[in-house]
N, C-alpha and C positions, 0 to 999 in steps of 0.2 A: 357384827351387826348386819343383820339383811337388810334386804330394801323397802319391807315391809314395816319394819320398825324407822326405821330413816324419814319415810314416808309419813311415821303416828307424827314424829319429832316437829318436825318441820310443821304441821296440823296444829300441833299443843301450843309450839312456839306461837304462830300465828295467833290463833286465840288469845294465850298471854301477851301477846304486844297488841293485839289491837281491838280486841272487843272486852277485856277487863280493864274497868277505870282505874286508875291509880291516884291511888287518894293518899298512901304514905311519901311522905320529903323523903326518908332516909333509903327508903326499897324503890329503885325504880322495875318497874315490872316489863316497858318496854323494850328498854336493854335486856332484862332478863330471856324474854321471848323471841329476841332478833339471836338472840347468845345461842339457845337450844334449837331457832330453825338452821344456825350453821351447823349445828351438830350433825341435827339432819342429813343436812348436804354432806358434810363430810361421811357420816355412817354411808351414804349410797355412793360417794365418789368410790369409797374403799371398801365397800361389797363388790363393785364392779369391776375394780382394779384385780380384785384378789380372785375374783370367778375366772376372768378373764385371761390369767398372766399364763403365758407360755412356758411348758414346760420342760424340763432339758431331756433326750430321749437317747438312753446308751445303744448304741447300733452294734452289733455285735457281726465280724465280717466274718465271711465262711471259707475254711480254708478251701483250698484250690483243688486238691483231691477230692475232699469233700463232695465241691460242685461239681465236682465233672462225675462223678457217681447218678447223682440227679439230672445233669443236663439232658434234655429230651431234643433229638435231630431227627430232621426230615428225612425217612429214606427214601434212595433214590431206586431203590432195585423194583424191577418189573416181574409182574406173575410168568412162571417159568411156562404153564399154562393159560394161553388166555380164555375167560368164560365168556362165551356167545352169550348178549343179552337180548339179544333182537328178538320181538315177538313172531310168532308164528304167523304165517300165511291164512287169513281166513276162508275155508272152505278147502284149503291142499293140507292131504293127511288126515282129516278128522271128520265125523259124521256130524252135520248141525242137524237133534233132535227137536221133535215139534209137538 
């Protein structure tokens, strides 16, 4: 049951307990209607229970060779050449065209 029908329930109930007169001795209709708005409740307690339950998750562990295949380390080595990134000197070495 969703909570969309839990919802009708509880609506219909209400209706039947309180805005239909009850004119039979042997049918009570109020009981009836208090009866299907627990439904109600109950349909939306256990739609929400059931959406909501956590569920058990098998973790599967990686063997140790495995990970060290993958494991990614910082390296520590330096360029055996370093590259000059310094810009040039404006106006030493080059012609400024106009």
């Amino acid at each position: 049951m969703r909570i969309g029908a839990g919802i009708a329930l509880i609506v219909i109930g209400a209706v039947i307990a309180f805005a239909v007169r009850d004119t039979s001795d042997t049918f009570n209709l109020t009981a009836l209607g208090i009866i299907i708005m627990l439904g109600g409740a109950a349909g939306i307690w256990l739609s929400y229970h059931l959406a909501n339950r956590r569920t058990h998750v098998d973790r599967e562990v990686m063997d140790v060779d495995v990970e060290r295949q993958y494991r990614t380390e910082a390296t520590s080595r330096v360029a055996e050449d370093p590259i000059d990134v310094t810009p040039p000197q404006r106006g030493v070495g080059h012609r400024h065209h106009r």
